[in-house]
C-alpha positions in Angstrom: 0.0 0.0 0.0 1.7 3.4 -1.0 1.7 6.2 1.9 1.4 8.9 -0.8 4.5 10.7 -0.1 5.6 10.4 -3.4 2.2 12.7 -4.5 3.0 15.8 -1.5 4.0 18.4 -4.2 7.6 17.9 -2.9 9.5 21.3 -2.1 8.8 24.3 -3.3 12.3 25.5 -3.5 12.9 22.5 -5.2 16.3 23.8 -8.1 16.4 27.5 -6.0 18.0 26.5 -2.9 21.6 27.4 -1.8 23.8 29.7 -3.1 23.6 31.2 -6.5 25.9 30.2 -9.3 29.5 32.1 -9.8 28.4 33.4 -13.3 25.4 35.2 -11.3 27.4 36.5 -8.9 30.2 37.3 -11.4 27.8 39.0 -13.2 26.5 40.9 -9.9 29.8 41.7 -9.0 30.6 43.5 -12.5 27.4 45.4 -12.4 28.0 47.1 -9.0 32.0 47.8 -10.1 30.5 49.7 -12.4 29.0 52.3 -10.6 31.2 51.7 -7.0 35.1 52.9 -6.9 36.6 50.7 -4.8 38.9 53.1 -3.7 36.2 55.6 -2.7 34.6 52.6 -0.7 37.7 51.8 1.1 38.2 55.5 2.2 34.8 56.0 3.4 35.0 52.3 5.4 37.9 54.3 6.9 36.8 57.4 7.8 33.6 55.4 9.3 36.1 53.3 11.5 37.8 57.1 12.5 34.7 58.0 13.6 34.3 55.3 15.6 32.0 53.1 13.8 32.3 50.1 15.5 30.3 48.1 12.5 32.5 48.9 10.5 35.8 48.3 12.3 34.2 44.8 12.6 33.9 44.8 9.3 37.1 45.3 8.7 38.5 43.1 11.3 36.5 40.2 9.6 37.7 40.6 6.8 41.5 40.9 7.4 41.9 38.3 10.4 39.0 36.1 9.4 36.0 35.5 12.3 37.1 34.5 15.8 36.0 30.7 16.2 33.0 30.2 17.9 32.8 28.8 21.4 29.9 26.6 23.0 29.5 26.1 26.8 27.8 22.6 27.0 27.0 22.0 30.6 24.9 19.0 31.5 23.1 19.3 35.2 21.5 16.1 36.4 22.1 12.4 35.3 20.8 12.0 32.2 20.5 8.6 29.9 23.0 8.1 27.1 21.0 5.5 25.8 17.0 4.7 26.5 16.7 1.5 26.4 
């Protein structure tokens, strides 16, 4: 007997999901060079970092040194079951 899963429409992001393709991005990035100096974009990232942006220091900082890695503090209270058997 067939559950019907196979007839639920499926997704409807279905070929859309994740991250564009490089030609589309390629193609974004050429678009906005083309009316953005890069140069005037770093001096204003810099002038907003004098002023004490802290945004866009972060910015910044991200970009050069990379993202700190991320810490979890996992603390388990109680005894708890590995396994329920």
């Amino acid at each position: 007997m067939a559950d019907g899963r196979k007839n639920n429409g499926g997704h409807s992001t279905k070929g859309r999901a994740g991250r564009k393709p490089k030609s589309e991005e390629m193609q974004l990035i050429e678009k906005l060079n083309q009316h953005i100096d890069s140069d005037e974009a770093i001096l204003k990232l810099k002038e907003m970092i004098d002023e004490g942006d802290f945004k866009a220091l972060q910015l910044y900082m991200n970009y050069m040194y990379g993202k700190p890695k991320e810490t979890k503090d996992v603390n388990l209270t109680g005894d708890l079951p590995i396994f329920d058997i």
